[in-house]
C-alpha positions in Angstrom: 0.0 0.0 0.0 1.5 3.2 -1.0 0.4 6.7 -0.8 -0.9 6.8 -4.3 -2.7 4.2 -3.7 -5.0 5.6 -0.8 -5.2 8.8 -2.7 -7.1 6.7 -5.6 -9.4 5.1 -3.0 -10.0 8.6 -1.4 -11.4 9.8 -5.4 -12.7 6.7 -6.2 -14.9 6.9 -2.7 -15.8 10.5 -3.7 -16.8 9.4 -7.4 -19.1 7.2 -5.9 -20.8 9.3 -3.5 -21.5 11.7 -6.4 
């Protein structure tokens, strides 16, 4: 696990709450 990697959880997560 990296830090890229949570940021691209973080925008998918907000992707989906749009």
């Amino acid at each position: 696990m990296g830090m890229s990697e949570m940021n691209t959880w973080v925008l998918i997560r907000r992707y989906d709450k749009l």
